[in-house]
C-alpha positions as CSV (number, residue, x, y, z in Angstrom):
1,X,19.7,14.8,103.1
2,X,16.7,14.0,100.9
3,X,15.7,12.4,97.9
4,X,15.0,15.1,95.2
5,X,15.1,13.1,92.0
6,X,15.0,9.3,91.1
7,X,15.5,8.8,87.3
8,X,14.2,5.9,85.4
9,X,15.4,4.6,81.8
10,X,12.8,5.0,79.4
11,X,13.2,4.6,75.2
12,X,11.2,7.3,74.1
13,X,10.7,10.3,76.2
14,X,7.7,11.7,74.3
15,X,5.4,8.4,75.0
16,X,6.7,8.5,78.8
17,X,5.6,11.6,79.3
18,X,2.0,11.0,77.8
19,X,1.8,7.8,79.9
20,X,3.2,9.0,83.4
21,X,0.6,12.8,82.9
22,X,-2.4,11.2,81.4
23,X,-2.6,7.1,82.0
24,X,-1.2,7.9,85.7
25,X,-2.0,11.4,86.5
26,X,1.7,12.9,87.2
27,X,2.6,16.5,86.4
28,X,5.2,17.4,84.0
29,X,7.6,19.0,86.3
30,X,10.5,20.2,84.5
31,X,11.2,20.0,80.4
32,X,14.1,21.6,78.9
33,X,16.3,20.7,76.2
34,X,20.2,21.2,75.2
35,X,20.9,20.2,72.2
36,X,20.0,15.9,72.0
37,X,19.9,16.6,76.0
38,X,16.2,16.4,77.1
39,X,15.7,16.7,80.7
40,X,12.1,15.6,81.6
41,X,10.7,15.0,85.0
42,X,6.9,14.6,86.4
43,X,6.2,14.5,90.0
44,X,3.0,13.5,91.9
45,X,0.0,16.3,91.9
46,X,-0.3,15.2,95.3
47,X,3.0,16.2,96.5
48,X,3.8,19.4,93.7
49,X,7.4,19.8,95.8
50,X,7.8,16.1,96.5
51,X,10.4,13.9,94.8
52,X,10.6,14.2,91.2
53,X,10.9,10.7,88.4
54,X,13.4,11.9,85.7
55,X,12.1,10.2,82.6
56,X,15.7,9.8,81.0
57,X,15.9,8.8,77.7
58,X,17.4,5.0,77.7
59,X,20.2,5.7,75.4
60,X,23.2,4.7,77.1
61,X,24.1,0.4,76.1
62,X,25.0,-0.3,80.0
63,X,21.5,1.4,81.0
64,X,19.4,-0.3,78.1
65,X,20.9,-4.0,79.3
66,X,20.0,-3.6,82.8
67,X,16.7,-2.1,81.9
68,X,16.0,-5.3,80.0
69,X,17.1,-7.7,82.5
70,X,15.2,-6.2,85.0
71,X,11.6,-6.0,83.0
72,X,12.9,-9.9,81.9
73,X,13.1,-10.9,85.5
74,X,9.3,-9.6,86.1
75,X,11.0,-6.9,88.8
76,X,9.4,-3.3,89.1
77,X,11.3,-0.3,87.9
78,X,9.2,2.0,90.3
79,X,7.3,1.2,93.0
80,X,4.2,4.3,93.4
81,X,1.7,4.2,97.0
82,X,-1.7,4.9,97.0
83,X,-4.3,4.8,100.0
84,X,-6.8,3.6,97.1
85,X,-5.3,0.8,95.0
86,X,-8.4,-0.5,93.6
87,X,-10.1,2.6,92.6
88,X,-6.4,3.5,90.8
89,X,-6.6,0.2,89.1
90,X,-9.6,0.6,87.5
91,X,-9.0,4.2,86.6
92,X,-5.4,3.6,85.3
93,X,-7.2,0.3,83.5
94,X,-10.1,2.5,81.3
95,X,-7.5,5.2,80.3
96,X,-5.6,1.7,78.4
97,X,-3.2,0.8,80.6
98,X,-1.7,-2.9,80.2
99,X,-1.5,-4.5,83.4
100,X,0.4,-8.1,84.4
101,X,-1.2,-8.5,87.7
102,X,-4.7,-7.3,89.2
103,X,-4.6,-5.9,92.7
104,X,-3.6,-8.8,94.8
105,X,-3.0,-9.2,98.6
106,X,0.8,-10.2,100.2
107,X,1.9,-9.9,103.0
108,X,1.6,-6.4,104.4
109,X,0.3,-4.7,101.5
110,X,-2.2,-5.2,98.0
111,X,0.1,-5.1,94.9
112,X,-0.8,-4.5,91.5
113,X,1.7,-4.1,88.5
114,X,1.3,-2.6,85.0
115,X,3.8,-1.7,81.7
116,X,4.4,1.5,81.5
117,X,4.9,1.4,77.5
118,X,8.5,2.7,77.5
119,X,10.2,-0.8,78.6
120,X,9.1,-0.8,82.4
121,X,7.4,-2.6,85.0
122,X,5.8,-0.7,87.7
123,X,4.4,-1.2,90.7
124,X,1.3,0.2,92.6
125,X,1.2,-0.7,96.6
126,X,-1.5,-0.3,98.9
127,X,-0.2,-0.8,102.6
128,X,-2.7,-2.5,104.7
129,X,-4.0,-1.1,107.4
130,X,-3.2,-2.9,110.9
């Protein structure tokens, strides 16, 4: 088995999509509509064939609750990796990105974390090297 899609709740498709493709640089994978139905995914340019994020429209009540709670409780709806997590902080940064905590060290990795605009915190995670 392998992971092919991960969705995560956002409330409004349209502004996902701009912020995943141009404040973090995902592709727009797949983006087809039946009738209210939008399926929308992006997937890293890095991996074309990788695991995709479904960017599904927040519309169900039991969804939009536990969306809240966890952006309330400062917890990540994502977590993305990057070998360069400073240089991605200051690029995400000067394309307007809101973030809630610079690049900072723990443990066994650098951290950052940013809004995504759609009612999500994500994460960025550099691993340190050993």
């Amino acid at each position: 088995m392998k992971i092919k899609v991960m969705s995560l709740y956002v409330d409004d498709q349209e502004k996902a999509l701009r912020f995943y493709t141009e404040t973090l640089g995902f592709a727009k994978k797949a983006d087809f509509s039946q009738g209210p139905y939008r399926w929308l995914t992006v997937a890293s340019p890095e991996e074309p064939n990788g695991t995709e994020l479904q960017l599904a429209l927040n519309n169900n009540p039991a969804a939009k609750a536990n969306q809240q709670a966890i952006f309330q409780q400062h917890q990540p709806a994502a977590m993305f990796f990057t070998e360069d997590i400073k240089g991605d902080f200051e690029r995400i940064k000067a394309r307007g990105a809101e973030f809630t905590m610079p690049p900072s060290d723990v443990t066994a990795s650098t951290i950052a974390m940013l809004k995504d605009t759609c009612g999500n915190l994500i994460q960025i995670t550099q691993l340190k090297q050993w």
